[in-house]
Biotite code that builds the C-alpha atoms (Angstrom):
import biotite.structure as struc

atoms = struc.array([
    struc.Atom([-63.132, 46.388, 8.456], chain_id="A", res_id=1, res_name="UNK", atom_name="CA", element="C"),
    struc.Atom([-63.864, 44.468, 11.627], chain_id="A", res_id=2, res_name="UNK", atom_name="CA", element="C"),
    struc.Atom([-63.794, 41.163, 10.197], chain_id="A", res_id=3, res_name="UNK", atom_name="CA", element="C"),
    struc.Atom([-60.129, 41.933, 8.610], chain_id="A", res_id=4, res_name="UNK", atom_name="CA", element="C"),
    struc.Atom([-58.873, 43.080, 12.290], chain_id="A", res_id=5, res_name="UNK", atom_name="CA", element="C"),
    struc.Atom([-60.222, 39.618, 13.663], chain_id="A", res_id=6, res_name="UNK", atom_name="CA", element="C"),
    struc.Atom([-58.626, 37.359, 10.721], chain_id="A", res_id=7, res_name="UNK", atom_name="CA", element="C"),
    struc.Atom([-55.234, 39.557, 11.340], chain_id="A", res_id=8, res_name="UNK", atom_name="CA", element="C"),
    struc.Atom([-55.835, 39.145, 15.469], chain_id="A", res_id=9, res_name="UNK", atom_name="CA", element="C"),
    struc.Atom([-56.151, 35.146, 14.912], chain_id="A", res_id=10, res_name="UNK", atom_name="CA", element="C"),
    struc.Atom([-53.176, 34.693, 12.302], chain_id="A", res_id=11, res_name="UNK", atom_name="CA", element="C"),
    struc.Atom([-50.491, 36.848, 14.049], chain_id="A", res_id=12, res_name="UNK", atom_name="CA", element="C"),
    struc.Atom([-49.699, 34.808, 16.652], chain_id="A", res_id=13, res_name="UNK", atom_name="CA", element="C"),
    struc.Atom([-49.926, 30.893, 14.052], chain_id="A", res_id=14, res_name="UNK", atom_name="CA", element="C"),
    struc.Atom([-47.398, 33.639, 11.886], chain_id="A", res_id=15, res_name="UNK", atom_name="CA", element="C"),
    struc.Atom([-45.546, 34.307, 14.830], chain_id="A", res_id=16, res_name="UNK", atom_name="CA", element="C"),
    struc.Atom([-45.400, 30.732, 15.690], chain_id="A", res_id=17, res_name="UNK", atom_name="CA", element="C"),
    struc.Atom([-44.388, 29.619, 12.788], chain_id="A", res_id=18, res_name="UNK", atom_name="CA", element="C"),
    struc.Atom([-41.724, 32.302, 12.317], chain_id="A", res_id=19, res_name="UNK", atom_name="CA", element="C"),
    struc.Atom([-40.100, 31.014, 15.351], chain_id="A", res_id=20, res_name="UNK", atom_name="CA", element="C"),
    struc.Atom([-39.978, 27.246, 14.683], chain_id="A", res_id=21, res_name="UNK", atom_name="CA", element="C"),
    struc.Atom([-38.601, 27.586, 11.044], chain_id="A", res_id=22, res_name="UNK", atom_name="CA", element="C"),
    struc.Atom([-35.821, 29.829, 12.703], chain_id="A", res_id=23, res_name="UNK", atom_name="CA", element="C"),
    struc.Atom([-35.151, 27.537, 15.535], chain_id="A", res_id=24, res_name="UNK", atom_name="CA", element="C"),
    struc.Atom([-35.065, 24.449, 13.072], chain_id="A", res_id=25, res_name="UNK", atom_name="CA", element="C"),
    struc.Atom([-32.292, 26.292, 10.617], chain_id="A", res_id=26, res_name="UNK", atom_name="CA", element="C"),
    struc.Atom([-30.464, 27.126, 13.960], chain_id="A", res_id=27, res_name="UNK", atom_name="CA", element="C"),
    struc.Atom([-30.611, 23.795, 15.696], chain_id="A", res_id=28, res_name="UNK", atom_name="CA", element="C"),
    struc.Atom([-32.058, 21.471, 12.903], chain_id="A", res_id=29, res_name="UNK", atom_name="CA", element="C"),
    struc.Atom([-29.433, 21.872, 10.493], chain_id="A", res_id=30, res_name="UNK", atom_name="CA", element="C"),
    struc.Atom([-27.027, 19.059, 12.411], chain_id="A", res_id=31, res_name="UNK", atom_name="CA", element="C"),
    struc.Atom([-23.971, 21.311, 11.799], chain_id="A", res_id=32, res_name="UNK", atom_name="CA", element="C"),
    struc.Atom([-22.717, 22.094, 15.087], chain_id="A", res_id=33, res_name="UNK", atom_name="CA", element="C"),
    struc.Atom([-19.643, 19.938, 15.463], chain_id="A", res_id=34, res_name="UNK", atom_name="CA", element="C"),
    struc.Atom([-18.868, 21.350, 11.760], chain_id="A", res_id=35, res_name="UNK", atom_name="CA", element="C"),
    struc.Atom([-16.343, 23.973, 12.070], chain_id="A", res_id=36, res_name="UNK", atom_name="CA", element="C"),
    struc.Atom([-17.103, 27.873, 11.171], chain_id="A", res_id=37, res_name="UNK", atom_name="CA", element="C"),
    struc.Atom([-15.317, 28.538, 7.590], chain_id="A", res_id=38, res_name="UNK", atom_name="CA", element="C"),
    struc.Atom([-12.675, 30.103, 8.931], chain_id="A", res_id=39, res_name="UNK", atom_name="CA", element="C"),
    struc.Atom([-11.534, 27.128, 11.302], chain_id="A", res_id=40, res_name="UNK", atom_name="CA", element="C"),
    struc.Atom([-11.468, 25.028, 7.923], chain_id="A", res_id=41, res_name="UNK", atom_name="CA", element="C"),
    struc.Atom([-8.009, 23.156, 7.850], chain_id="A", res_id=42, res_name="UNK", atom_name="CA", element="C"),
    struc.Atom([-6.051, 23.535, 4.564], chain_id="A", res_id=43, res_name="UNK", atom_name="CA", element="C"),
    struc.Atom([-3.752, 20.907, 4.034], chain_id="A", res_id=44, res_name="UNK", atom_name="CA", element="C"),
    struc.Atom([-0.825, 22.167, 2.182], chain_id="A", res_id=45, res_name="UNK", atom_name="CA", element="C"),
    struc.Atom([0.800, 20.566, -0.778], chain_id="A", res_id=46, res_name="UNK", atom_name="CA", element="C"),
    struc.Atom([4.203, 19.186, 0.810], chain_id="A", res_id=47, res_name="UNK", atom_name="CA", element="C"),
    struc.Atom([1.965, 17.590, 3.806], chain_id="A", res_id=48, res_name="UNK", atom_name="CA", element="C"),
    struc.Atom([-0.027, 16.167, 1.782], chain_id="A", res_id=49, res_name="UNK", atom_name="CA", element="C"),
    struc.Atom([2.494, 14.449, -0.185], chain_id="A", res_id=50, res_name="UNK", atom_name="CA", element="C"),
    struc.Atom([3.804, 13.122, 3.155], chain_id="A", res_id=51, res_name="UNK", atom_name="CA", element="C"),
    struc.Atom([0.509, 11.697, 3.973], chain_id="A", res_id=52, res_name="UNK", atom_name="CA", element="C"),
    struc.Atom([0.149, 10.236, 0.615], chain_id="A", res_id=53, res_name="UNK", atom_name="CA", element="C"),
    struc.Atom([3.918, 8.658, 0.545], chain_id="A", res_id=54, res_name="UNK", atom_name="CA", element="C"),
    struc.Atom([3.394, 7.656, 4.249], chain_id="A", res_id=55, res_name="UNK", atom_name="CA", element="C"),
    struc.Atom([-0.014, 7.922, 5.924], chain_id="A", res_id=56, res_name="UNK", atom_name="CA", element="C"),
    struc.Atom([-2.911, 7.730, 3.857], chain_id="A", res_id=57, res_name="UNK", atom_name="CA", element="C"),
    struc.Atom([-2.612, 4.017, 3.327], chain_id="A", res_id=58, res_name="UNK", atom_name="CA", element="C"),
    struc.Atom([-3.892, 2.959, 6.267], chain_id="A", res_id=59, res_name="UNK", atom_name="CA", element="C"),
    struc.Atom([-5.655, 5.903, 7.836], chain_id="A", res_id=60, res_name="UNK", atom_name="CA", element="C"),
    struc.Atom([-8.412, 6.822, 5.209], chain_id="A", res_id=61, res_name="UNK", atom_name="CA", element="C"),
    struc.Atom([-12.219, 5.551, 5.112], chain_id="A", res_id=62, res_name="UNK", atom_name="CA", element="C"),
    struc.Atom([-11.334, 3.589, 2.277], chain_id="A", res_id=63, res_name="UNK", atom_name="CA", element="C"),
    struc.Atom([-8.839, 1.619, 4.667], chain_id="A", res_id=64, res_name="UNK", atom_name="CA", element="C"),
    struc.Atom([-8.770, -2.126, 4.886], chain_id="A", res_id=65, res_name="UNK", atom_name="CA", element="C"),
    struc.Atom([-6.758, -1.621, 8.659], chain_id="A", res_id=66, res_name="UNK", atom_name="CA", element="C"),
    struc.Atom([-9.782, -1.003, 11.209], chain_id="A", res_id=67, res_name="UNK", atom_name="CA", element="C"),
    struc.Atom([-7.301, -0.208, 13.806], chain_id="A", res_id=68, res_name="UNK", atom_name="CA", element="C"),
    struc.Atom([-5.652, 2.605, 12.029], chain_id="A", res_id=69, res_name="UNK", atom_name="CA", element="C"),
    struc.Atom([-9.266, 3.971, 10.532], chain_id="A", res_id=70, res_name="UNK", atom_name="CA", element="C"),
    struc.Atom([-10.199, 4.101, 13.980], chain_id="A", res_id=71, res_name="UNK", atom_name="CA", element="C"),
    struc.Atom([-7.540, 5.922, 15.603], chain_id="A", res_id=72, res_name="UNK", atom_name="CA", element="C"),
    struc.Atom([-7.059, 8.464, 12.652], chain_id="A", res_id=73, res_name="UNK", atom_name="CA", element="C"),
    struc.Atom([-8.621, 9.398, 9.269], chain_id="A", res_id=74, res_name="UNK", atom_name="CA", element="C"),
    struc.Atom([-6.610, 11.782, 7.357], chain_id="A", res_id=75, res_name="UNK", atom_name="CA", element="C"),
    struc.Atom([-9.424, 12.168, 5.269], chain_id="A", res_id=76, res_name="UNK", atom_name="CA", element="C"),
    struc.Atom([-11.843, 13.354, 7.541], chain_id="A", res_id=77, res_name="UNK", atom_name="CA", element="C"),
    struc.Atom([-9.578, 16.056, 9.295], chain_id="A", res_id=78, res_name="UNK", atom_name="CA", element="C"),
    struc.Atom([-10.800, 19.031, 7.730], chain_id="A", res_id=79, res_name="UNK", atom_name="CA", element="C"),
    struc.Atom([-14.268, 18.187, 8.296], chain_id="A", res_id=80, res_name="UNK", atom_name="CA", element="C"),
    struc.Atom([-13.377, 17.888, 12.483], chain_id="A", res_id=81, res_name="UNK", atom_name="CA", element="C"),
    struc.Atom([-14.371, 20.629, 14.967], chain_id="A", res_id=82, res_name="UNK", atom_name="CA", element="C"),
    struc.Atom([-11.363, 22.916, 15.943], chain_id="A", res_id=83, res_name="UNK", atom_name="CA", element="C"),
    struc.Atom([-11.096, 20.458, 19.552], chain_id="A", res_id=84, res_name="UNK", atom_name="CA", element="C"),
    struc.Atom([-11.068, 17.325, 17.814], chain_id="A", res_id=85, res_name="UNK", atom_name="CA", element="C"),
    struc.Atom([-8.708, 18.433, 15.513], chain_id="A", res_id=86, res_name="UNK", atom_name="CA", element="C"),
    struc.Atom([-6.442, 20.212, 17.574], chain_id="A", res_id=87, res_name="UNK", atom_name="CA", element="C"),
    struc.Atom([-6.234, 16.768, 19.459], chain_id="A", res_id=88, res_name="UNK", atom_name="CA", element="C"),
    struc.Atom([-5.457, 14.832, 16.161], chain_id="A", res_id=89, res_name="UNK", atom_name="CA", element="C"),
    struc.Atom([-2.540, 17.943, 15.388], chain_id="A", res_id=90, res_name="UNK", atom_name="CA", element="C"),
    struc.Atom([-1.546, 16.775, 18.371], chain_id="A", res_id=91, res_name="UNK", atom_name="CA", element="C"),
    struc.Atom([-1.071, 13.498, 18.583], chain_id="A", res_id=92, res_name="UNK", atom_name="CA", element="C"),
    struc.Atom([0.188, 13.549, 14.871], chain_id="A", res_id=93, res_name="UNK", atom_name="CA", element="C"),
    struc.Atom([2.923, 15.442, 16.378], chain_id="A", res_id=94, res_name="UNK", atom_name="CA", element="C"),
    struc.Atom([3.182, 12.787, 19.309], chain_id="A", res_id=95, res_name="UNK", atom_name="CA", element="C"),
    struc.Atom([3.618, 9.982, 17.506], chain_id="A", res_id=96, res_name="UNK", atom_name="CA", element="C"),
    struc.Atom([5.477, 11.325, 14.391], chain_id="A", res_id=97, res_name="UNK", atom_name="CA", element="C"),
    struc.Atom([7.879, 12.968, 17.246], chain_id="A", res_id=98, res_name="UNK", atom_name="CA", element="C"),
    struc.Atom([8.252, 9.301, 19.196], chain_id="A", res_id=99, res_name="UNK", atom_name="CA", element="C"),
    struc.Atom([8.781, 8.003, 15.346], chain_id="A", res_id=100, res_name="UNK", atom_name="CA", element="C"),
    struc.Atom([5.671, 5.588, 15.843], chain_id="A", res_id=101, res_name="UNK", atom_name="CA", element="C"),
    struc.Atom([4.238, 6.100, 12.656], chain_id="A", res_id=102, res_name="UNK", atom_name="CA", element="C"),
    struc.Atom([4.491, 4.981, 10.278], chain_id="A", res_id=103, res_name="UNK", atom_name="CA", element="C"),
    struc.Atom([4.882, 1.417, 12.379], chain_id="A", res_id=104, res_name="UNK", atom_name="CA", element="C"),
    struc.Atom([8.070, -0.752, 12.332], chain_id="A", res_id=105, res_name="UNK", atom_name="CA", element="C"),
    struc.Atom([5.889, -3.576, 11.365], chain_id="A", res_id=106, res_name="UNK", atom_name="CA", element="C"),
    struc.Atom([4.292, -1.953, 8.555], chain_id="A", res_id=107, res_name="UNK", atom_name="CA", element="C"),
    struc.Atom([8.236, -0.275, 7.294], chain_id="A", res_id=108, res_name="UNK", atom_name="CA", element="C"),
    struc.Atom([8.985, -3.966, 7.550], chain_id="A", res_id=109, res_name="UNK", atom_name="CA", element="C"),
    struc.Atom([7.362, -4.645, 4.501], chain_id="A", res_id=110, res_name="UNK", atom_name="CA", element="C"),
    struc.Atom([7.373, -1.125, 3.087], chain_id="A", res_id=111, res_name="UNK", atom_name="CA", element="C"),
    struc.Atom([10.727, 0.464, 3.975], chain_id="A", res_id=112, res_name="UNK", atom_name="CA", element="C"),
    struc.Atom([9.821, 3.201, 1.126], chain_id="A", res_id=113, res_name="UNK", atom_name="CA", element="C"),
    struc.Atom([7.274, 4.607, 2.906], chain_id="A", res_id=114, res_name="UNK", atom_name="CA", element="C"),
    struc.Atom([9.171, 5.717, 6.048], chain_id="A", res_id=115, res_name="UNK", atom_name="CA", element="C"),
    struc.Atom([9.518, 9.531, 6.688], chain_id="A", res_id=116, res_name="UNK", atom_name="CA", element="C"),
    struc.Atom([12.577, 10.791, 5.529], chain_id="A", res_id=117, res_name="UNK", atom_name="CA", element="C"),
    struc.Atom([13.860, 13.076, 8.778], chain_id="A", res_id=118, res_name="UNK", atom_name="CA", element="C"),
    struc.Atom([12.884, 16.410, 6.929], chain_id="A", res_id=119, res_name="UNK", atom_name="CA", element="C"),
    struc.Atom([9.672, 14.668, 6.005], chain_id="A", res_id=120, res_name="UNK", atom_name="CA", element="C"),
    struc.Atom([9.030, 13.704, 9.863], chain_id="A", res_id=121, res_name="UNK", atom_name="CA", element="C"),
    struc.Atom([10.009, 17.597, 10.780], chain_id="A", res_id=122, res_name="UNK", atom_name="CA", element="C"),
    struc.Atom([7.988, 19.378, 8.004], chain_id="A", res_id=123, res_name="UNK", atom_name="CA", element="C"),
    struc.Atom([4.872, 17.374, 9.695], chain_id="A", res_id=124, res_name="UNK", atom_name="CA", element="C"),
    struc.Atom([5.521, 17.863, 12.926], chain_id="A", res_id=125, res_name="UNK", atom_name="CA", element="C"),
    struc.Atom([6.011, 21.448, 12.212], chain_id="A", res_id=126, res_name="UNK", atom_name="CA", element="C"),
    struc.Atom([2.808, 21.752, 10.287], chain_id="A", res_id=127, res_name="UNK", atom_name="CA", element="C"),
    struc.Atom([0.580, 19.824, 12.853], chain_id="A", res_id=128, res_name="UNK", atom_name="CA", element="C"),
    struc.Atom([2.211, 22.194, 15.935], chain_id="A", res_id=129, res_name="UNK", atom_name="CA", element="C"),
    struc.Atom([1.803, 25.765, 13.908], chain_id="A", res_id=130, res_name="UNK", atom_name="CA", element="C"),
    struc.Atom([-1.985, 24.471, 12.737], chain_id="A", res_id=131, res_name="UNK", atom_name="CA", element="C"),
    struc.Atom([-2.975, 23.656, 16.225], chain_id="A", res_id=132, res_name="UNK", atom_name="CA", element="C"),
    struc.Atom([-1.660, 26.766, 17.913], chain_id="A", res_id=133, res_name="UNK", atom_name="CA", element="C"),
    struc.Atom([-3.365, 28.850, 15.089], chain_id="A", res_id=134, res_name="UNK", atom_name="CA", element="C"),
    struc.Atom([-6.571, 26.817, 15.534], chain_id="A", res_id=135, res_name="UNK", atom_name="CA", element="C"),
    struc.Atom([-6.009, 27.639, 19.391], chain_id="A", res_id=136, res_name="UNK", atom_name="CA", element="C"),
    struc.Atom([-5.562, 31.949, 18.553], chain_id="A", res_id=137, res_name="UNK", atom_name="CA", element="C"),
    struc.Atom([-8.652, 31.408, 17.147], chain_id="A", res_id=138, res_name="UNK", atom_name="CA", element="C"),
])
């Protein structure tokens, strides 16, 4: 019986140890924390996303041949953002669709059939501002 109580004495606290390290790693290890919970999860709805894919996606997508726009905006990667970053990107969709910056003269130049149609421009703008004060409830 004694020798049982010693093995038990010396392997409770390596258990221990090990209980705590393998909980810390899932906690901290996992990389996730700039992943949103579930419920902050954007769901781009069906009309949006038509307006991206007429007007937006082109150029701001990782697929993208235009660095400048894959830098300053990936459509693609929105849903994956935390809820700051992507209240920010709400925002400034809002910004610039509201300023009618985007899509860019120079890029309607050559593709006048991808300019938003003034419902299309409002129906965004609408979207991004409701999304980023639900995000903000949150």
């Amino acid at each position: 019986m004694k020798k049982s109580k010693k093995v038990f004495v010396i392997w409770l606290p390596a258990l221990s140890a090990i209980f705590i390290l393998l909980t810390a790693f899932s906690y901290f290890g996992s990389g996730t924390s700039n992943t949103p919970p579930p419920d902050d999860n954007l769901v781009i709805p069906e009309n949006i996303n038509n307006i991206f894919d007429k007007s937006c996606f082109g150029c701001h997508n990782t697929e993208s041949k235009n660095d400048k726009a894959k830098e300053k905006f990936l459509i693609d990667k929105l849903p994956g953002l935390s809820k700051v970053k992507m209240v920010s990107k709400l925002d400034k969709i809002n910004e610039m669709v509201e300023k009618n910056e985007m899509p860019p003269e120079k890029f309607l130049a050559k593709f006048p059939d991808k300019a938003l149609t003034p419902e299309e421009a409002k129906a965004l703008r609408e979207w991004a501002v409701a999304t980023s004060d639900l995000l903000l409830k949150k």
